[in-house]
N, C-alpha and C positions, 0 to 999 in steps of 0.2 A: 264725473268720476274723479277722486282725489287723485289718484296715481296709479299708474300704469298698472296692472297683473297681468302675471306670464300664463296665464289657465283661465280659460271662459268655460264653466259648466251651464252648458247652455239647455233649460229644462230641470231646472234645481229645485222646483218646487213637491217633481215625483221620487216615488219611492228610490229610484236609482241614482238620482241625480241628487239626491241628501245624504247617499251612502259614499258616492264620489268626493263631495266636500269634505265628509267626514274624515277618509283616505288621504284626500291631499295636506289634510290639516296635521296626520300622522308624518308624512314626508317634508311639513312645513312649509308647504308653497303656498305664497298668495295666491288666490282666486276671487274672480267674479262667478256669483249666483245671479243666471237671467233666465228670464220667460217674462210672457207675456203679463203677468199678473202680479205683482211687487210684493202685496201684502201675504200671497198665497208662497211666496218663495222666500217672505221672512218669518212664518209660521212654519214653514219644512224645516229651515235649518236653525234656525231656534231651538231644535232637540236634538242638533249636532253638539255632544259631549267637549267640552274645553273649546267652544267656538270663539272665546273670545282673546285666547293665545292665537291666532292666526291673524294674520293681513288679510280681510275682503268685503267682497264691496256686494250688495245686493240691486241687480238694476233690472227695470222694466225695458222691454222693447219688443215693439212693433214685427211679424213675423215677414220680412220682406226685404231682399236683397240691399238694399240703401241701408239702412238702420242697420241690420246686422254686420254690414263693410265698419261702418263708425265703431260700433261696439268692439269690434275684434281689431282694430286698428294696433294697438298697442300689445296684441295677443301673440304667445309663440303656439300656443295649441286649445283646439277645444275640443270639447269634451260633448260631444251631442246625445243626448235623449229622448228629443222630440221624436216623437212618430204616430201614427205609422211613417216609418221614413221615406217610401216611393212617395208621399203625399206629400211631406215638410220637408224632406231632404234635400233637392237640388239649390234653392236659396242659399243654406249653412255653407255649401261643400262653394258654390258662386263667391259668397264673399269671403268664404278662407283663400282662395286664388285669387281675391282681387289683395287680399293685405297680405298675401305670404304665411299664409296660419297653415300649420298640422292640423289634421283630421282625425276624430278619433270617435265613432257611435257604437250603438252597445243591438244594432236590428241583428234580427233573427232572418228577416223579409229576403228571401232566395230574388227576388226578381230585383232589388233596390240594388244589391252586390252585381248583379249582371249589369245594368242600368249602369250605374257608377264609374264601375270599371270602363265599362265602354265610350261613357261618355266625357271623363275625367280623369281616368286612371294616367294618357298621355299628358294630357296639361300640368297637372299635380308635378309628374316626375320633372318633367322640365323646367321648375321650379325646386327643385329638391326638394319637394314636401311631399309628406306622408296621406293617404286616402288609407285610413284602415275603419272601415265598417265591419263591425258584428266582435268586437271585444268583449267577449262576455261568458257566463259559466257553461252555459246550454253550447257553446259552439269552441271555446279556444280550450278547456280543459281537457274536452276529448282531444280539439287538435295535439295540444302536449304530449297525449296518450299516444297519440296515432304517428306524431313524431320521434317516438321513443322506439317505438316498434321498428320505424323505418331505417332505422341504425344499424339495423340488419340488413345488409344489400339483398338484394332477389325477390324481394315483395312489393306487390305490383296492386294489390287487392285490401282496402278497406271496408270492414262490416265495423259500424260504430254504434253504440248505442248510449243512451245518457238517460238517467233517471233522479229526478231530486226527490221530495217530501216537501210537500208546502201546497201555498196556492199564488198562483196567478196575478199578479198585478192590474189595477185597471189599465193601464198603458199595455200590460202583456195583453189581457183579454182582447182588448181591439184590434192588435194587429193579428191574433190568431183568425180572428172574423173577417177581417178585410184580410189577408193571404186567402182562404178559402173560399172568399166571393169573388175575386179580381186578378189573381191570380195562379198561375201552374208549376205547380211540383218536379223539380229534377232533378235523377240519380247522374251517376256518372258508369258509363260503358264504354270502354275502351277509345276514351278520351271526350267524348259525344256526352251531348247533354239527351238523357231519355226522360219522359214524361213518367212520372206515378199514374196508376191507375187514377182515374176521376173520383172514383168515391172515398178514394182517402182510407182505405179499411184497415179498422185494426191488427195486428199482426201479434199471434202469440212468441214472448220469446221468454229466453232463458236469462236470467238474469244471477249474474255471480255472487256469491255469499248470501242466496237466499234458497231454501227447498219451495218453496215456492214460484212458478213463472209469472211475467209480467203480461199487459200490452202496451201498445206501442204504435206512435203511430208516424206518417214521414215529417210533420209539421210542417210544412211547405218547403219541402226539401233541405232544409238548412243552408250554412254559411258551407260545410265541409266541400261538397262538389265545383264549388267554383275557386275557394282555395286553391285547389290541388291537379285543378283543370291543365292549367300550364306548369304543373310538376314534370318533373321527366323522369320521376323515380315510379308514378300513382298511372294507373288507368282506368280504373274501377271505383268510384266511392258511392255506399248506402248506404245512410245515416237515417235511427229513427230514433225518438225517446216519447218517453210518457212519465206520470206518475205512480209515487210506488200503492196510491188508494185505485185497486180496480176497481170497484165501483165508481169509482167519480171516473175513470177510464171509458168506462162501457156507456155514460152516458154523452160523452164529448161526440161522437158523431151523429146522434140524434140531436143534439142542440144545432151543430154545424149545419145539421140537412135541413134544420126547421127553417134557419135566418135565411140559409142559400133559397132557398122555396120566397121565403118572403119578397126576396129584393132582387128575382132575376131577371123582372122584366123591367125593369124601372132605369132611368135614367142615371148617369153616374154620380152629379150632383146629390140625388134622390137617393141613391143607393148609399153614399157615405153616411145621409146624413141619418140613414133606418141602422145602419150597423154600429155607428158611435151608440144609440141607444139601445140596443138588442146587446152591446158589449157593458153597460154601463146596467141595464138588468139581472146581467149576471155577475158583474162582480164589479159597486159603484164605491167604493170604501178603498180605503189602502191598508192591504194586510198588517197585521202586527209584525212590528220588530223579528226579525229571526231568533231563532232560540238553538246553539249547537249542537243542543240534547236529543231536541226536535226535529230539525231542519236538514235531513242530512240530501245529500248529492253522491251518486255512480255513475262514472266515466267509463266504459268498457270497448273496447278495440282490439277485435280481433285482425290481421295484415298476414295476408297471404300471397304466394305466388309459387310458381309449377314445381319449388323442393326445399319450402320452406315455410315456416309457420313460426307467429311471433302474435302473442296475449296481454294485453295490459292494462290493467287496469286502476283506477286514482279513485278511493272512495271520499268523499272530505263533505264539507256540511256549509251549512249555508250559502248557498248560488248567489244569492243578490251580493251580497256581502264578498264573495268572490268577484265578480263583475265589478262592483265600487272599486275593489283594490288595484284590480288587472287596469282597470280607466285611470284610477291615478297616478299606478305605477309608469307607466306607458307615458302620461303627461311630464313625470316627473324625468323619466327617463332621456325624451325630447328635448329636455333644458340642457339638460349634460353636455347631448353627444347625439349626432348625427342614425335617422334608424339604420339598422341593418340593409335595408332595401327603402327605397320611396317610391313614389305613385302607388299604385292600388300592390296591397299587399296585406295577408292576416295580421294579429297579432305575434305568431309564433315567427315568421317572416320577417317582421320588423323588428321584434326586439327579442327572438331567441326561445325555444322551446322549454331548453332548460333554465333560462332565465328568472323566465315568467312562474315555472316550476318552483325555483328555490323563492321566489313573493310568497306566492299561497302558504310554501312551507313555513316560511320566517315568521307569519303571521298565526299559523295555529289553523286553517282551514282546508288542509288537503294534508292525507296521510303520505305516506314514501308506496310509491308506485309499483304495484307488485306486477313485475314484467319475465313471460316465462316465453322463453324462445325455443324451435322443436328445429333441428336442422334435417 
């Protein structure tokens, strides 16, 4: 490597991890682009716009606790997108704690955030670094939402829902398959983790600014319940989202049942290696570019408790593109200045609900949050 960067986007060759470069290269920060495959991580960001006004470095490595201590050696934060994270993750988060590095990944994976927390969340802080998994549109935008609402003392009960327009990534398709083969679903009940029903089923709801209703489904519980688990304001959180095409809604759990059928009797080796290609069947391409004409995103949070009611909702458009900015701003924010909180903690936790708010706003991707409070 020529010279030190303060950002390792580790996983730069996928769709998220080219949208993160692209981010940091607007905030101006050197970075390192690594994965596994050099040539495949200098063809991703090769179509990062004005790539070659920034400081960074393109480097291969090996996915295993050694190499990646080397690599982030010189790092103040990375940037992870490898996943499914319960499978890659523990390594990245090892050698961030062996060189002092922030944490910063973009899972959805409800069991990875439990897992982490519990197994890192102390070490991290004692260290004064940051563990924040699941910065990203599907989970910290509603949080925004859901922290705006909370501004209202007396509300104890979160109903979240989030809906984009688009499709799926192949990194998102797989971890939808492995949550659903490997892992359990959990709301939050009066502070308690409760299990989702086993079949996963879709839920009719109402969705704001459209005459039309959506479905919906728990996605493996998301990031929200374990956020807000050691809240002392939240006792309650059920978080679902879907997309706004129902037809491609109505068939997501017939594919989910078909792969689950395939690979329940099989060994775990055996089982990963049937759902990387059951996920790679369905969606093996990297979607187009977002388009903000196209692509839009609905946050919606309704927060309740025993005399008081608060609505809010963030409608804004391209999710990945949200996620890129919220991963670099975060990175970027880390050089500065100390997070708001370290060891395991969200994004809105580390660096501010309305913070992160007024990013999305400065950039053009999330409209002013129409929040209606009932006393």
């Amino acid at each position: 490597m020529s010279s030190p960067k303060p950002v390792v986007v580790y996983g730069a060759s996928g769709y998220t991890g080219r949208l993160i470069c692209e981010y940091l290269r607007e905030y101006n920060v050197p970075f390192i682009a690594a994965g596994r495959d050099k040539a495949r991580i200098q063809e991703a960001i090769d179509h990062v716009p004005g790539l070659d006004t920034i400081d960074h470095e393109v480097v291969e490595v090996s996915h295993d606790v050694e190499a990646l201590t080397e690599l982030f050696r010189d790092a103040k934060v990375v940037c992870n997108t490898v996943g499914p994270f319960s499978e890659y993750g523990h390594e990245v988060v090892e050698a961030c704690l062996r060189t002092g590095t922030h944490y910063l990944d973009t899972t959805g994976e409800q069991d990875w955030l439990i897992a982490s927390e519990e197994r890192y969340g102390a070490q991290m802080a004692e260290k004064g670094l940051l563990l924040s998994p699941g910065i990203a549109q599907m989970y910290t935008t509603g949080e925004i939402a859901a922290n705006l609402c909370l501004e209202t003392p007396g509300l104890d009960t979160l109903d979240i829902l989030v809906f984009w327009k688009g499709y799926p990534t192949v990194a998102s398709t797989k971890t939808i398959l492995v949550n659903a083969a490997l892992s359990a679903a959990y709301y939050l009940e009066q502070n308690e983790y409760r299990p989702w029903p086993a079949d996963g089923g879709l839920q009719d709801v109402t969705v704001p600014g459209h005459h039309e209703t959506g479905l919906a489904l728990p996605w493996g519980g998301t990031s929200h319940p374990v956020w807000f688990k050691n809240d002392a304001r939240v006792a309650n959180v059920k978080a679902v989202g879907g997309v706004f095409d129902r037809a491609l809604m109505q068939g997501v759990p017939q594919i989910v049942a078909a792969v689950l059928e395939q690979v329940k009797d099989l060994p775990l080796d055996e089982k990963m290696r049937v759902l990387a290609e059951q996920a790679a069947a369905v969606r093996d391409e990297m979607p187009p570019r977002e388009n903000q004409r196209l692509n839009t995103s609905l946050d919606s949070v309704h927060a309740s408790g025993p005399l008081g009611r608060a609505h809010c909702v963030i409608h804004g458009t391209c999710n990945y593109k949200q996620t890129g900015l919220m991963q670099a701003y975060g990175a970027y924010s880390l050089l500065q200045q100390p997070p708001k909180r370290v060891g395991f903690a969200s994004g809105c936790q580390a660096f501010g609900h309305r913070e992160l708010l007024g990013v999305l706003r400065s950039f053009g991707l999330v409209s002013n949050p129409v929040l209606t409070v009932h006393d």
